[in-house]
ZAPAMI-188348 format. One record per residue: residue number from 1; residue in one letter; x, y, z of N, C-alpha, C in turn. Coordinates in steps of 0.1 Angstrom, whole numbers. Example, Ala and Ser with C-alpha at 12.3 -4.5 7.8 and 13.67 -1.06 7.14 Angstrom:
<torvexs>
TORVEX resi resn   npx   npy   npz  capx  capy  capz   cpx   cpy   cpz
TORVEX    1    a   132   -57    78   123   -45    78   132   -33    78
TORVEX    2    s   128   -22    71   137   -11    71   129     0    79
</torvexs>
This chain:
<torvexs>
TORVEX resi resn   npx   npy   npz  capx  capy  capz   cpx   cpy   cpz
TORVEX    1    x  1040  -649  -453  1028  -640  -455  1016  -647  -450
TORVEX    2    x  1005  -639  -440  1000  -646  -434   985  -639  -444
TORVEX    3    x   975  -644  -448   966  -635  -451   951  -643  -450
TORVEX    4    x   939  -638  -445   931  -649  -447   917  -645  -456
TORVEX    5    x   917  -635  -463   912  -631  -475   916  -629  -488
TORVEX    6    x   909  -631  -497   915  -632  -511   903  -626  -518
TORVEX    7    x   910  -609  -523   901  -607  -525   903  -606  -544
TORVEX    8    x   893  -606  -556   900  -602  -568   888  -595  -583
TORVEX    9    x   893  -588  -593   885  -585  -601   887  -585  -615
TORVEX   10    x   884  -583  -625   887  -589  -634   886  -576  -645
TORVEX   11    x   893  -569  -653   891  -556  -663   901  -554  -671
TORVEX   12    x   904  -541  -678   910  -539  -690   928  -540  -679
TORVEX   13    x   934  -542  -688   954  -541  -681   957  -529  -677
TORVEX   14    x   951  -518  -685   953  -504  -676   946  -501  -669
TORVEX   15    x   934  -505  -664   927  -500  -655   931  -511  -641
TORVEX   16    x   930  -522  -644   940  -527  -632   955  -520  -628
TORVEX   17    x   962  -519  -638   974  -515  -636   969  -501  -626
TORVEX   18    x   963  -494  -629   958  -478  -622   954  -487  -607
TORVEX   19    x   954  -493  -611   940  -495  -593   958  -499  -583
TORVEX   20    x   962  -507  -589   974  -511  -590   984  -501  -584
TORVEX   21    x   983  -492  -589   995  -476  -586   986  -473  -573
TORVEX   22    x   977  -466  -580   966  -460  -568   966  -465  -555
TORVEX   23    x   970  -479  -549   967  -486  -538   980  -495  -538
TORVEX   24    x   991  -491  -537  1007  -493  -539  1012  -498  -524
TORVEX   25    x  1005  -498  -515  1010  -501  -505  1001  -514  -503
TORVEX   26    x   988  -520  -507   985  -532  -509   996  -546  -515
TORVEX   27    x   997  -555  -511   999  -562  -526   989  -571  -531
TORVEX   28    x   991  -561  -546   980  -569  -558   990  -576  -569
TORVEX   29    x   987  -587  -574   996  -593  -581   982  -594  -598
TORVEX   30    x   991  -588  -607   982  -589  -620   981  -605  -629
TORVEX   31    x   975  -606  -633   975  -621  -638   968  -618  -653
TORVEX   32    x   972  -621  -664   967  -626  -679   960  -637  -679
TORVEX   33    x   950  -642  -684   942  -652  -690   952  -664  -701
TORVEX   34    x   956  -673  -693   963  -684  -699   961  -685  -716
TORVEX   35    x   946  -685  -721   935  -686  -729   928  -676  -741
TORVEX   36    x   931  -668  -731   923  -651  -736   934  -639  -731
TORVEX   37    x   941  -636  -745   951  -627  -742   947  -615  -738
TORVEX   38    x   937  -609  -736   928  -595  -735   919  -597  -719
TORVEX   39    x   920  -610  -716   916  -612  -705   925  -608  -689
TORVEX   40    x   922  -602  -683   933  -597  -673   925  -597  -655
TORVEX   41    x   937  -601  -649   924  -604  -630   937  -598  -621
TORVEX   42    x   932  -584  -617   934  -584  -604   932  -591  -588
TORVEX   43    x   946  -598  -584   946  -602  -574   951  -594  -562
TORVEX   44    x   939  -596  -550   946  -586  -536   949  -597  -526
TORVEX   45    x   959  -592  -525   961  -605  -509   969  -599  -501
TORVEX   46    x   964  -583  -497   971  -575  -487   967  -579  -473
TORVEX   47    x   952  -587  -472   945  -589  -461   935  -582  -457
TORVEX   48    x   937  -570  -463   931  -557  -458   918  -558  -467
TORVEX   49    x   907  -552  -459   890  -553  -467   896  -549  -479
TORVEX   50    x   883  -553  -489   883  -555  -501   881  -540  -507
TORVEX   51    x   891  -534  -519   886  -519  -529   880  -523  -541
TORVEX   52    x   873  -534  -545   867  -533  -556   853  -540  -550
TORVEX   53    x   847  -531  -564   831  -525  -560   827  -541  -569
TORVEX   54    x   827  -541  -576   822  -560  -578   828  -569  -583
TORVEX   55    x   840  -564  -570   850  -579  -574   846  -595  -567
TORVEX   56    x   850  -600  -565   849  -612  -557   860  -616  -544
TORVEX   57    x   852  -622  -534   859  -624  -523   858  -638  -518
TORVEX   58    x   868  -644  -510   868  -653  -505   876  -655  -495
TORVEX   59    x   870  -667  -486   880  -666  -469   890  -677  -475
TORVEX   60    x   904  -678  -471   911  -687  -471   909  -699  -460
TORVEX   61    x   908  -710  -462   903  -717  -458   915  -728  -453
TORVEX   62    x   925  -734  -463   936  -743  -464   945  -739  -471
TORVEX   63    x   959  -741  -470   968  -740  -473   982  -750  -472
TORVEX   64    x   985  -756  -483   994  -761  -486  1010  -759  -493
TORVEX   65    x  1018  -762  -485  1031  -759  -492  1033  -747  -499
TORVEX   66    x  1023  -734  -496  1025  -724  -501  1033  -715  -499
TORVEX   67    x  1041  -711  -505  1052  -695  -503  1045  -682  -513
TORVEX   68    x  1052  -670  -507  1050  -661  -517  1054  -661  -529
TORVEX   69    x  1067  -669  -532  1072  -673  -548  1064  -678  -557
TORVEX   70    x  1051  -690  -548  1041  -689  -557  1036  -684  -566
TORVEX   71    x  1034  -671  -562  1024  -659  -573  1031  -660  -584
TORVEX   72    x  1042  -666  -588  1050  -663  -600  1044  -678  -613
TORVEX   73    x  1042  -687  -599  1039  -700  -611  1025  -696  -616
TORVEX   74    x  1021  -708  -626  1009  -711  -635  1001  -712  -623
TORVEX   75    x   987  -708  -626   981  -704  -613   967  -709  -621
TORVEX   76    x   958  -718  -612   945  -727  -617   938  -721  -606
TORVEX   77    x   926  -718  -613   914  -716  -605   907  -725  -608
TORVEX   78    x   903  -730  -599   891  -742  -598   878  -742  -592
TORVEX   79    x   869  -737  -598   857  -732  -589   845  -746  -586
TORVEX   80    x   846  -746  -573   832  -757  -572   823  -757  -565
TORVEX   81    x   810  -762  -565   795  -758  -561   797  -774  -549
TORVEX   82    x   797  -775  -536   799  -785  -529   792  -788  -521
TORVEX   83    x   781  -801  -522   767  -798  -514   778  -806  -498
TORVEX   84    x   773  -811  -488   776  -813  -476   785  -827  -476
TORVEX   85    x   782  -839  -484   788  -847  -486   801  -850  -497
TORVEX   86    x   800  -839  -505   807  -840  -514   817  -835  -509
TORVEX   87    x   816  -823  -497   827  -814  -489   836  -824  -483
TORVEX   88    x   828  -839  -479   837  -846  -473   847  -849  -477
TORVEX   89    x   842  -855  -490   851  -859  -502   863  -856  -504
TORVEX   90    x   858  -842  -506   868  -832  -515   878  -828  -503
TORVEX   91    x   874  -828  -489   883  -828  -480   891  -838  -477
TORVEX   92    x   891  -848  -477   899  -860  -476   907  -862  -488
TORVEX   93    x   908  -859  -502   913  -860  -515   926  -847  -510
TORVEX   94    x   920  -838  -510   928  -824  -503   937  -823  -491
TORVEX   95    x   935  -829  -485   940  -828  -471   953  -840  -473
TORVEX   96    x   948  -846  -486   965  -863  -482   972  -852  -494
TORVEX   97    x   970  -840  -495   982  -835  -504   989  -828  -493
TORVEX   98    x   987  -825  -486  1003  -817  -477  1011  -831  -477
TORVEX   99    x  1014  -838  -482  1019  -848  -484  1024  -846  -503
TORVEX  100    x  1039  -840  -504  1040  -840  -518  1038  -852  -526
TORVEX  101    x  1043  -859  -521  1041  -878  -526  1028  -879  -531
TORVEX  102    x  1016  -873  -527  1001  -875  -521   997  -865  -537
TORVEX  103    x  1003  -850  -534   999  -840  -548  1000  -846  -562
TORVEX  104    x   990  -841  -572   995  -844  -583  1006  -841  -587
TORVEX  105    x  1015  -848  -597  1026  -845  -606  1031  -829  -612
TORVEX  106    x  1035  -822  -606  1041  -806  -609  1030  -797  -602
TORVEX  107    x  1022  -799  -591  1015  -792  -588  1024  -790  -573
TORVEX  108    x  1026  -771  -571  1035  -773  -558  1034  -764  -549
TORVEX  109    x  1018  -767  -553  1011  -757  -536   996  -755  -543
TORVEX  110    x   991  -752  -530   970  -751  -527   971  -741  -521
TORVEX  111    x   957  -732  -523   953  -723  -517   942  -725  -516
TORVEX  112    x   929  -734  -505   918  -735  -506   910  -725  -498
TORVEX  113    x   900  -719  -509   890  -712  -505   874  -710  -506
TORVEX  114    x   865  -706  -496   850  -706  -495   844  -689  -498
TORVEX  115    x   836  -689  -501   831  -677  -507   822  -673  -493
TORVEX  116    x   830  -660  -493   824  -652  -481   807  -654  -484
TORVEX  117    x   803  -657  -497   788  -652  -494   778  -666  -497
TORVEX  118    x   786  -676  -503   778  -688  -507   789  -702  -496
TORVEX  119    x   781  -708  -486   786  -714  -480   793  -726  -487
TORVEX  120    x   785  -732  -500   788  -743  -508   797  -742  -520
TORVEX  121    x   805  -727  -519   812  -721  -530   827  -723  -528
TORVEX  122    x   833  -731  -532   849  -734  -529   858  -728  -543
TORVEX  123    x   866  -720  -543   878  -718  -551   890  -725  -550
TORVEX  124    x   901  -731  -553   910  -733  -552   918  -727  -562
TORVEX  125    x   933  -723  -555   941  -717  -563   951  -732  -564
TORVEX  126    x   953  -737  -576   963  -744  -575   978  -742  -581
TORVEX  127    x   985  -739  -582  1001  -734  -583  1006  -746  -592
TORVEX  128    x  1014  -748  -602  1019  -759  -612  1030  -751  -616
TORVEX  129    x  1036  -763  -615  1052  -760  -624  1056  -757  -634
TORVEX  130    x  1045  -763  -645  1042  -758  -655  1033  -761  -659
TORVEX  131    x  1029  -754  -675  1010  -758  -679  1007  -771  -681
TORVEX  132    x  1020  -781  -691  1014  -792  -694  1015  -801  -681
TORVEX  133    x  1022  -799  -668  1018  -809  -659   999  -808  -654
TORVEX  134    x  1000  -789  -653   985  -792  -652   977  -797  -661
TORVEX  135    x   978  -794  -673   972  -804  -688   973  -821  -683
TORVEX  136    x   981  -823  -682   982  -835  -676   972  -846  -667
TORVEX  137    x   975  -836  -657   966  -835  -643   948  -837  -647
TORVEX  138    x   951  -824  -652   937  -820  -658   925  -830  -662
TORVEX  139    x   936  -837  -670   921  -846  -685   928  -857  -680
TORVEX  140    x   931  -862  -667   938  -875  -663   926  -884  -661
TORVEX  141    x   926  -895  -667   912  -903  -656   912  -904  -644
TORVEX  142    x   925  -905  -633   923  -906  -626   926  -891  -615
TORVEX  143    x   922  -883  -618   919  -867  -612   905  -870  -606
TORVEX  144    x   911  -871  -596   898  -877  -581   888  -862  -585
TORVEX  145    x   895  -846  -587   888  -836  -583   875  -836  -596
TORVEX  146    x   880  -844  -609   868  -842  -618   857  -846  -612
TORVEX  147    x   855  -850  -610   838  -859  -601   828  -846  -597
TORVEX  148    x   839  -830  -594   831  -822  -589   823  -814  -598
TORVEX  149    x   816  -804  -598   811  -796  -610   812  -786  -598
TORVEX  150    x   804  -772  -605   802  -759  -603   789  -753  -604
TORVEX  151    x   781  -750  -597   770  -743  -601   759  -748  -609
TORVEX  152    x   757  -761  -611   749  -773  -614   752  -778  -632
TORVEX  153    x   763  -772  -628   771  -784  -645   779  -796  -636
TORVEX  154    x   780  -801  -644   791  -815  -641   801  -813  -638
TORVEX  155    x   809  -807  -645   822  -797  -642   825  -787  -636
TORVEX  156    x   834  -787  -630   842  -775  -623   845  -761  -633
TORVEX  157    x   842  -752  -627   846  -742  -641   864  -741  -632
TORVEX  158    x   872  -738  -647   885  -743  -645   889  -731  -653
TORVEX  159    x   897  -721  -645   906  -708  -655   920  -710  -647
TORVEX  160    x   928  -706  -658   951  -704  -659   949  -696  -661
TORVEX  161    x   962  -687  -653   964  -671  -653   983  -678  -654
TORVEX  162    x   991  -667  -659  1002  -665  -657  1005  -650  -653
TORVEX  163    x  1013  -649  -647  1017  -634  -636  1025  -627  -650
TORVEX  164    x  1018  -614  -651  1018  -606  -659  1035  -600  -644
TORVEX  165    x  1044  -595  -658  1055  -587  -652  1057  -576  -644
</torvexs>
């Protein structure tokens, strides 16, 4: 699957589920809130321009070891605010993972992405084997990616979805 937009929105399970039927020849994959059981995100990754009116969009940027089987694992969004230097960074930490030896411990594929509309806005989708390797990962001291923040906190804002059936 080749795609280089990612587009997604976030609402009640039936009203995604409708958008869901309605546009059946897309593929959207539904996702639950790891956290917040009432929480629910439409993902599009048909390729094709975006049908929601204020969802969010982003260009795919990198990709690692990714398959479509993916969509099925724990799924980390990783949002970060990346001024010019820090892109270095974060690109050299990223780039020695297409090297599984190189990835953290149960993490078994990246999807890195930039926000069509904020040049300094990076998403990553990160794929895990399971939650506690990303728990793991997560609150490790040595998680090169904490250093980054979001939107002028210290931190990264960090959301888990698991793929609703």
């Amino acid at each position: 699957m080749s795609f280089r937009e990612i587009h997604y929105t976030f609402g009640p399970e039936t009203t995604l589920r409708e958008i869901q039927k309605k546009y059946s020849e897309r593929q959207m994959i539904l996702y639950r809130s790891a956290s917040t059981e009432s929480r629910f995100m439409l993902l599009d990754v048909s390729g094709k321009e975006s049908i929601f009116k204020g969802g969010l969009s982003y260009q795919v940027y990198q990709k690692f070891n990714f398959t479509t089987s993916n969509w099925d694992a724990l799924l980390e969004m990783r949002y970060l605010t990346l001024d010019n230097e820090e892109q270095k960074v974060f690109h050299s930490i990223v780039d020695s993972w297409d090297s599984k030896d190189a990835r953290p411990f149960g993490l078994d594929s990246t999807i890195i992405t930039k926000s069509e509309k904020h040049n300094f806005e990076y998403m990553m989708m990160n794929f895990w084997e399971g939650e506690e390797d990303f728990m793991d990962w997560d609150n490790a001291t040595d998680n090169a990616l904490a250093k980054f923040g979001h939107a002028g906190n210290k931190g990264a804002l960090v959301t888990v979805y698991k793929k609703v059936g």
